[in-house]
Short mmCIF file of the C-alpha atoms (twelve columns), coordinates in Angstrom:
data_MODEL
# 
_entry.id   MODEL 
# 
loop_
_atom_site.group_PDB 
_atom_site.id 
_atom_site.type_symbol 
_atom_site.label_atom_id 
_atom_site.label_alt_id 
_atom_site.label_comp_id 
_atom_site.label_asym_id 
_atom_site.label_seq_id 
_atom_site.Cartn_x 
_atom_site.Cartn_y 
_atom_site.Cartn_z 
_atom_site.pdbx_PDB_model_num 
ATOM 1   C CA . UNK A 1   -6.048  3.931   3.832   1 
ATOM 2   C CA . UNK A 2   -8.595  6.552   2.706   1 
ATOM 3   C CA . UNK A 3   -7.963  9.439   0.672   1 
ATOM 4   C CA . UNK A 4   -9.073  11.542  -2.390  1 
ATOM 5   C CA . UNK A 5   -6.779  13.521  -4.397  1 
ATOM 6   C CA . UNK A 6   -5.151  16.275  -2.525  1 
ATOM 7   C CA . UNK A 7   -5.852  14.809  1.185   1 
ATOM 8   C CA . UNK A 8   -4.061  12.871  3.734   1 
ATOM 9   C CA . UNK A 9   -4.079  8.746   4.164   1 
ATOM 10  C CA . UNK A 10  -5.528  7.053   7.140   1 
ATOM 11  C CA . UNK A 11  -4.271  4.438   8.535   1 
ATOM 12  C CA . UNK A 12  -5.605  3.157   12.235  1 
ATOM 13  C CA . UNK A 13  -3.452  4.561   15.044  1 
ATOM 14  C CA . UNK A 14  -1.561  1.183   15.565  1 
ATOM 15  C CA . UNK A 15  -0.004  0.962   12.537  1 
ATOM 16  C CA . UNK A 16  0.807   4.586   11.538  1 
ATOM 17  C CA . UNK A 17  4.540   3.848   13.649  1 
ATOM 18  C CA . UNK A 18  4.929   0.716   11.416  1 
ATOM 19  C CA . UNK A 19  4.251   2.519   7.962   1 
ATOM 20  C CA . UNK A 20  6.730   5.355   8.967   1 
ATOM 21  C CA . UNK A 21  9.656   2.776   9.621   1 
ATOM 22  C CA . UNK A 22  9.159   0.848   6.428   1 
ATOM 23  C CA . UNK A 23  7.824   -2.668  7.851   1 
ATOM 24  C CA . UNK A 24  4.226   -2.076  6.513   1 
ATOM 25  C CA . UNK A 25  4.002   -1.489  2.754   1 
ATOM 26  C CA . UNK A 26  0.689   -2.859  1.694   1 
ATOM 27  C CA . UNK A 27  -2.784  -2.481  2.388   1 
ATOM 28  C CA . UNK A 28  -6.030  -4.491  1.749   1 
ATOM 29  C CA . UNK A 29  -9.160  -2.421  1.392   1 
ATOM 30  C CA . UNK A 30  -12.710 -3.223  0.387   1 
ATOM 31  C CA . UNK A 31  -14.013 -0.371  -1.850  1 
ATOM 32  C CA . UNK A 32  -16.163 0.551   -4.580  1 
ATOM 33  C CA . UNK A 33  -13.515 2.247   -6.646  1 
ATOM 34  C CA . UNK A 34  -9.939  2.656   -5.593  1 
ATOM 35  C CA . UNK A 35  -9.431  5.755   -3.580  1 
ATOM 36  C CA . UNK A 36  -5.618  6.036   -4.498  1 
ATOM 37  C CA . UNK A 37  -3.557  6.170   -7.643  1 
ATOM 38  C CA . UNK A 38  0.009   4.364   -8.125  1 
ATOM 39  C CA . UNK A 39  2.185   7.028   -8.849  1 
ATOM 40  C CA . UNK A 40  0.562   9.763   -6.230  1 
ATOM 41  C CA . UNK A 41  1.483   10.938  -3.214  1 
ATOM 42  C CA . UNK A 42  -0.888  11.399  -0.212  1 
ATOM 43  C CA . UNK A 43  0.120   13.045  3.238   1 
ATOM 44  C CA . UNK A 44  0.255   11.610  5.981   1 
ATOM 45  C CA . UNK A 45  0.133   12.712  9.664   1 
ATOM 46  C CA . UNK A 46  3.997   13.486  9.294   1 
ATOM 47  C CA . UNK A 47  5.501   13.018  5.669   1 
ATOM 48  C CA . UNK A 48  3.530   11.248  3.153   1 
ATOM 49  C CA . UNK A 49  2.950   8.127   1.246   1 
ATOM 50  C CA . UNK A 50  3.230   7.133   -2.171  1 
ATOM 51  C CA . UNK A 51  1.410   4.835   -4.002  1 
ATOM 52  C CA . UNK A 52  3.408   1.882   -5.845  1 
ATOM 53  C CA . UNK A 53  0.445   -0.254  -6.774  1 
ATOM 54  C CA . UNK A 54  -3.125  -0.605  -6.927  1 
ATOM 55  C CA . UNK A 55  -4.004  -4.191  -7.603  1 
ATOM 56  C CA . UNK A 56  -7.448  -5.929  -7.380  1 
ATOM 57  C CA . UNK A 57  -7.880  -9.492  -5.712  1 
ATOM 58  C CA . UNK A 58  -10.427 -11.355 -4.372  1 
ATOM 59  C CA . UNK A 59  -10.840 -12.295 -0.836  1 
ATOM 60  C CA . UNK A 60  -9.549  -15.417 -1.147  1 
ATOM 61  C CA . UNK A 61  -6.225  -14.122 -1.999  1 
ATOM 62  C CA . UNK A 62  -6.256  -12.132 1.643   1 
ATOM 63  C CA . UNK A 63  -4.100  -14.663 3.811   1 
ATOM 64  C CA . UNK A 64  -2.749  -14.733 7.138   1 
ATOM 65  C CA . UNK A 65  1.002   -13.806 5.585   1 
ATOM 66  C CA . UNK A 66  -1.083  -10.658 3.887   1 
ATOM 67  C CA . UNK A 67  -2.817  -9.849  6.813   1 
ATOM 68  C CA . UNK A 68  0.432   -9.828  8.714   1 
ATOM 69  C CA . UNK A 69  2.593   -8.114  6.165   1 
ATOM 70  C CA . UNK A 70  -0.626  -5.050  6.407   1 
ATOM 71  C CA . UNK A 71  0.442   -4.837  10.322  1 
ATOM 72  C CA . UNK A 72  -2.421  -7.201  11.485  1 
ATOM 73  C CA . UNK A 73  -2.543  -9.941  13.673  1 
ATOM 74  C CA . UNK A 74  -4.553  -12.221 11.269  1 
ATOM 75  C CA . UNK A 75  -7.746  -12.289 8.210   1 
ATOM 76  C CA . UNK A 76  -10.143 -11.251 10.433  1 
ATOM 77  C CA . UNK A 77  -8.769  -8.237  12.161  1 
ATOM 78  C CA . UNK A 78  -7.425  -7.417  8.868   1 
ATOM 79  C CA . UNK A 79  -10.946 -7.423  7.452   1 
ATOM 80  C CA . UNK A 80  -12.740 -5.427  10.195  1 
ATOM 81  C CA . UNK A 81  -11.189 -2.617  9.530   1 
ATOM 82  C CA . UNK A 82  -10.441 -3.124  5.436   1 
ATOM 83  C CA . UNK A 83  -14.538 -2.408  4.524   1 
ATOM 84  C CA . UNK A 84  -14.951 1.081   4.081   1 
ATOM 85  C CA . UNK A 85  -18.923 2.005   3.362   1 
ATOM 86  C CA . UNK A 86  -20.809 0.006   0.515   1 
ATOM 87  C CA . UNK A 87  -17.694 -1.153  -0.858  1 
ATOM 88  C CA . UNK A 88  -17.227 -5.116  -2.424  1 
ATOM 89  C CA . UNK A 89  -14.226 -4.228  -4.622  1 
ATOM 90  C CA . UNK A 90  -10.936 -5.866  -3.014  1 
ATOM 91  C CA . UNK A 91  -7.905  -3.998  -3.507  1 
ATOM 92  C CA . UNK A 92  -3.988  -5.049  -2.407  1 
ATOM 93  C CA . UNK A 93  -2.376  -1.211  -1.897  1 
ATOM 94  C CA . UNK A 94  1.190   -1.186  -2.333  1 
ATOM 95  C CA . UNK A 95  3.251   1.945   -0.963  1 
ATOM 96  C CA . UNK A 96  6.390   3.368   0.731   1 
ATOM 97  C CA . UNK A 97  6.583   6.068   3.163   1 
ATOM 98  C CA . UNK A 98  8.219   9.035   2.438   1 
ATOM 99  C CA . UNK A 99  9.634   10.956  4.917   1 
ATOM 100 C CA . UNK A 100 8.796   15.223  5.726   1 
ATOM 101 C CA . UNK A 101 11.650  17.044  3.640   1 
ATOM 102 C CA . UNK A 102 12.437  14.129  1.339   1 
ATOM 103 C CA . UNK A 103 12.850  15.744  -2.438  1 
ATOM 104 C CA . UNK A 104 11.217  14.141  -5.023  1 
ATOM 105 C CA . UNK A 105 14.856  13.125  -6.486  1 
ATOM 106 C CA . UNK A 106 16.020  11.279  -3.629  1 
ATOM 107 C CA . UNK A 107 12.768  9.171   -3.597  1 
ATOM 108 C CA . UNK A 108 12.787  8.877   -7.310  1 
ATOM 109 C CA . UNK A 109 16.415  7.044   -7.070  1 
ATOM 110 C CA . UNK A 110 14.725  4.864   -4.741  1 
ATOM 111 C CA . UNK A 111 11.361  4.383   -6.437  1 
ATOM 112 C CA . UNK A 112 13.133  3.009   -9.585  1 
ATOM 113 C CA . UNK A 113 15.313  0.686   -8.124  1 
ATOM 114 C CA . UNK A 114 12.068  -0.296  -6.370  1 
ATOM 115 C CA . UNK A 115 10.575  -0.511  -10.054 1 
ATOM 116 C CA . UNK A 116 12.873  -2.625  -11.784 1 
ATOM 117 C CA . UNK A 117 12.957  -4.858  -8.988  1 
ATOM 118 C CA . UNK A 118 9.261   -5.452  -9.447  1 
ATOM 119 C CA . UNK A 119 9.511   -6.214  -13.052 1 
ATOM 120 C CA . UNK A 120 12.209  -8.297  -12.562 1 
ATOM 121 C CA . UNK A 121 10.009  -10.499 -10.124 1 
ATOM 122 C CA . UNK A 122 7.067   -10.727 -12.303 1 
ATOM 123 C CA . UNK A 123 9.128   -11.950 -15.330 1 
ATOM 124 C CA . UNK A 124 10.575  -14.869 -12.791 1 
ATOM 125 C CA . UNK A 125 13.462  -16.529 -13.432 1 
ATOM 126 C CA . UNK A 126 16.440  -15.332 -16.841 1 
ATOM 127 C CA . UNK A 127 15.082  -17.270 -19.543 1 
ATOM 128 C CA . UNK A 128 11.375  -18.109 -18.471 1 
ATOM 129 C CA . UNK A 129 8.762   -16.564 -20.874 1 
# 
């Protein structure tokens, strides 16, 4: 997933199907700087995607559950195509897809309920601190 503000995301050919039906909805990338911004949107081929997260990790934290959730078949294919230039920065990219036509209200609905759901699994369980 490349992009500056104003142009399109890239995602390798086999998993643009997957991002458009929802069962990718993270990316790992190596840069020097994140390239997107939670909050934006970025087109796509058809409709567009918008950003949820921006998190740094390390490499470490890139398993085979992570690599499988981004649409790969493990770490390393994950990794071959993650590195983009000089980059040594990891970044977990979290995102949705939003479809051509969908208003900003109807994803908005959507993006909060995605939002408090979120907040509600980094506090953990009622009660804990």
């Amino acid at each position: 997933m490349d992009a500056d503000e104003g142009e399109g995301v890239l995602f390798t050919r086999r998993l643009r199907d997957g991002v458009r039906r929802g069962e990718i909805t993270c990316s790992v990338r190596i840069w020097m700087r994140p390239h997107v911004k939670a909050g934006n949107r970025y087109r796509m081929e058809e409709g567009e995607i918008e950003i949820d997260s921006v998190l740094p990790i390390s490499l470490s934290d890139i398993t085979p559950e992570l690599a499988r959730a981004s649409g790969f078949k493990g770490v390393i294919d994950l990794l071959k195509v993650a590195k983009h230039g000089r980059g040594e920065s990891v970044y977990l990219v979290s995102f949705h897809y939003v479809p051509p036509g969908t208003t900003n209200a109807e994803q908005g609905n959507a993006g909060q309920l995605r939002l408090t759901k979120d907040r509600m699994r980094r506090r953990g369980p009622k009660g804990a601190p």
